[in-house]
C-alpha positions as a printed Julia matrix, in Angstrom:
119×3 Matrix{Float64}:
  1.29  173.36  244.92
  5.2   171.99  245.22
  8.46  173.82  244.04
  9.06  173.21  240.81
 12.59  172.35  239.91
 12.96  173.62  236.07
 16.74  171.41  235.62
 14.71  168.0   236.54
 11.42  168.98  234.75
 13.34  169.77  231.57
 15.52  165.99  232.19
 11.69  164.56  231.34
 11.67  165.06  227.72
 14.36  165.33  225.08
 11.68  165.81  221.55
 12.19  169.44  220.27
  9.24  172.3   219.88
  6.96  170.1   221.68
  6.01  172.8   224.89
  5.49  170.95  228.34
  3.28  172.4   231.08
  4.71  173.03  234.3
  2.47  175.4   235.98
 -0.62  177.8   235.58
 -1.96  180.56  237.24
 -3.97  183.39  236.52
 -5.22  182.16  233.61
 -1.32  181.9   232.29
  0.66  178.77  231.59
  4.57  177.86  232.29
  5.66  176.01  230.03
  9.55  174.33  229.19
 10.68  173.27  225.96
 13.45  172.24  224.08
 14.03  173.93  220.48
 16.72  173.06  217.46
 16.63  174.12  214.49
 14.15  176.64  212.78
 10.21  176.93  213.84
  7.37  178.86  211.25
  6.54  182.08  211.18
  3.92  182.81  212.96
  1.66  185.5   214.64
 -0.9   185.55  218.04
 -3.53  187.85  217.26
 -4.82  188.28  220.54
 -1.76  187.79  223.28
  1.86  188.34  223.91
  4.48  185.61  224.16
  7.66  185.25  226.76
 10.31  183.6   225.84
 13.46  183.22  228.53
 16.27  181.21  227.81
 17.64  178.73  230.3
 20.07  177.25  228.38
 21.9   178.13  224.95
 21.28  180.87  222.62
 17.84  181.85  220.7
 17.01  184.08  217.95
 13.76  185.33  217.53
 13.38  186.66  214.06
 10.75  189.59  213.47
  9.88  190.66  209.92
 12.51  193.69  210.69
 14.9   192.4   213.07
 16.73  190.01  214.95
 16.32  189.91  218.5
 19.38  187.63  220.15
 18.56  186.01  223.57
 21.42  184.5   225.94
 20.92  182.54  228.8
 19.29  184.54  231.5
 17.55  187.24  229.2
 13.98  187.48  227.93
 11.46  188.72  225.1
  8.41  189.32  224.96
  6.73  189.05  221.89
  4.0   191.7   221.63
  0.34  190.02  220.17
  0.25  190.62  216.34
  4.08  190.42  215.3
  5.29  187.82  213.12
  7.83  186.22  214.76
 10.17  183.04  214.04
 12.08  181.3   217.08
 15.44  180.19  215.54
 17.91  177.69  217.78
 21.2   176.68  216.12
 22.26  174.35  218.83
 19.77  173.02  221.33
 18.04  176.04  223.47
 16.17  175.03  226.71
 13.31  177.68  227.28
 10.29  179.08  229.8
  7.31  180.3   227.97
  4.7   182.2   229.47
  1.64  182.68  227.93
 -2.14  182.8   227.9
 -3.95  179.43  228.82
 -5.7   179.58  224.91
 -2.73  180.21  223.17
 -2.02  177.93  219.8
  1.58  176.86  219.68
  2.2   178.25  216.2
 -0.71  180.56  216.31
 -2.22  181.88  213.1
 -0.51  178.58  211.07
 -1.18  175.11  210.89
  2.07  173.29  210.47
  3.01  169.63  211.24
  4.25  170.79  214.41
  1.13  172.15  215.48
  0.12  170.95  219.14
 -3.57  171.35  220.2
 -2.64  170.6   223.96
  0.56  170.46  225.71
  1.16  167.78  228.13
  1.81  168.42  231.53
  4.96  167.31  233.29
């Protein structure tokens, strides 16, 4: 294992809502991405989500609220809630999450990864 530097990793790769893996242990993943603009709603039936902003601001709409992230803050999105990441400028992000997790979970949606490449 080597440091990881998160500012050069996310300097790889400028596509949006495409997740890139930068670590795993425990059976969890790292992962970095980029997001602009609105994703699907969406649910994980079987594990919880983090999402910490690095860079920019990031709405994660629930089927009740809002919840607001700033750079420096996090969420976690408990397994079973609809939820619907929102970015009106570009946000840079860390997810953590379960190895087996489907990027848009319970939908299938042009955006849909089955894999995320590792950087």
């Amino acid at each position: 294992m080597s440091v990881i530097n998160i500012q050069e990793k996310l300097k790889l790769f400028s596509e949006h809502w495409s997740p890139k893996k930068v670590g795993e242990l425990n059976g969890q993943q790292i992962l970095l991405a980029k997001l602009k603009g609105e994703f699907v709603f969406h649910k994980h039936d079987d594990e919880d989500e983090l999402f910490m902003v690095i860079k920019g601001s990031l709405d994660i709409v629930l089927r009740d609220k809002t919840i607001q992230l700033n750079e420096g803050e996090f969420y976690i999105v408990p397994k079973g809630v609809e939820h619907k990441p929102i970015a009106k400028e570009e946000v840079h992000i860390l997810l953590f999450e379960p190895l087996n997790i489907k990027h848009t979970g319970n939908v299938i949606a042009d955006i849909t990864l089955e894999t995320y490449e590792s950087i």
